[in-house]
C-alpha positions, 0 to 999 in steps of 0.5 A: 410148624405144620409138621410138629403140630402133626407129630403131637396130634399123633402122639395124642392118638388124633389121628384125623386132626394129624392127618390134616397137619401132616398134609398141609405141611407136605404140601409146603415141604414139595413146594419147596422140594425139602426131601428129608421133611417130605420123606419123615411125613409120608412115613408118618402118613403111611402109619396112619393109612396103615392103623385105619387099614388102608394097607393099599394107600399106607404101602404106596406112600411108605414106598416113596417115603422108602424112595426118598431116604433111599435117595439120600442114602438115609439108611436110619430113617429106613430103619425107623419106617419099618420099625414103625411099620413093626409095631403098627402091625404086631398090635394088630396080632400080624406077629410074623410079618412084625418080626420081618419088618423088624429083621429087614429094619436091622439089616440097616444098621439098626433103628435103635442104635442113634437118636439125631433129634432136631428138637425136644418134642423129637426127642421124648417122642423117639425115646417114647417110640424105643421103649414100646419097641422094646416092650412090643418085640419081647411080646411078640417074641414071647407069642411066636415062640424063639424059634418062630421069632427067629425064622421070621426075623431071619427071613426079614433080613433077606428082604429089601425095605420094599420086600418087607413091606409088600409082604403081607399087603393083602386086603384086610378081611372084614374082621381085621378092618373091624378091629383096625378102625377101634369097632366091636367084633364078634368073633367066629366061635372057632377063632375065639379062644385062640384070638383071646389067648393071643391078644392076652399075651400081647397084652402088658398088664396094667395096674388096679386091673385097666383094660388095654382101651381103659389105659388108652382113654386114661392116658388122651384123659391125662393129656387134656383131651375132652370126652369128644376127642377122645372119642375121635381118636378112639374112634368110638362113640363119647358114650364109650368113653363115658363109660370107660371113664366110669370104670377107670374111676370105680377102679382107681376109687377116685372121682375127677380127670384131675385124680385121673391125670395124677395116677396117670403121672405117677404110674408113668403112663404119659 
């Protein structure tokens, strides 16, 4: 129950409410030595040391969560780990080490290939998870140029799940950690433009001309989260949010959460 509780508040994007779930129920899974449930929530605890961008502490549990499927021979989960890790990181503009991740994910058989939901919730949150690693991987694709993709993805492929991890796990420069905890950054003059050509074609283009960070506070809005956990999983301040919601309803010309919350419905975003 811990853990499912865990899996929605990250689905939700509460990164701190998730934590604290997924914690406690790794505490109960040791306890009684349920190897598969320990392995699943370290990866998961992994992911979110890894957006808030503690690489040290996110590879160190990544590679017991690696150690334990390994045990097991659970090849697929492997898979899905560095998948994950794929995606975490290519949102963060690292396109390379993504397409290794994913390169060294398919030389396991693919995370992709099957899905073994043990509940509904699992379920819609995997087929969720396939589809932005579609959506992702074409972008990043389309960033690196086919051959760069290619290059990376091969070299991926040569690399063990711990390889693929380690890759790239040097400190964060300041900017980096900057941008992984959601704070504003000014950006140095002679990165600016590329940064801004490269985020904008990672970018999907979202209807009524959203921002990114709009459809982020759209979609907690949708969910049912108040201005204040929105805040906390944004990790901005609710006079932010405030203001983002002030754009959204300018945009989409309507007046309340509710209006809110049925375009969200409609243009499929939750």
């Amino acid at each position: 129950m811990l853990y499912l509780l865990g899996r929605f508040a990250l689905a939700q994007g509460e990164l701190t409410r998730a934590q604290s779930w997924l914690e406690e129920s790794l505490a109960v899974f040791e306890a009684l030595w349920l190897q598969p449930n320990i392995a699943q929530v370290l990866s998961r605890l992994a992911g979110i040391a890894l957006v808030r961008g503690d690489r040290a502490k996110a590879g160190t549990l990544c590679e017991r969560s690696i150690a334990l499927f390994r045990q097991m021979d659970d090849q697929e989960s492997m898979a899905l780990c560095l998948q994950e890790w794929g995606g975490i990181v290519a949102r963060r503009g690292e396109t390379v080490w993504a397409a290794q991740l994913w390169g060294a994910a398919g030389t396991l058989g693919g995370a992709t290939q099957s899905l073994r939901p043990f509940d509904l919730f699992t379920l819609f949150t995997m087929l969720g998870e396939h589809a932005d690693y579609e959506r992702l991987r074409a972008a990043v694709r389309a960033e690196l140029g086919e051959q760069a993709f290619a290059q990376a993805w091969d070299e991926g492929r040569t690399m063990t799940p711990e390889q693929a991890i380690a890759a790239q796990r040097q400190p964060m420069t300041s900017e980096q950690t900057i941008a992984a905890q959601g704070q504003p950054m000014i950006p140095g003059p002679t990165r600016t433009q590329a940064r801004s050509n490269r985020q904008k074609r990672l970018s999907p283009t979202y209807p009524y001309g959203l921002t990114g960070r709009e459809i982020e506070v759209l979609r907690l809005v949708a969910r049912g989260l108040s201005d204040a956990q929105v805040a906390e999983a944004l990790v901005i301040s609710p006079r932010t949010v405030n203001a983002h919601l002030r754009s959204i309803y300018s945009k989409l010309n309507i007046t309340s959460r509710n209006a809110a919350t049925h375009f969200a419905i409609e243009q499929h975003l939750i």
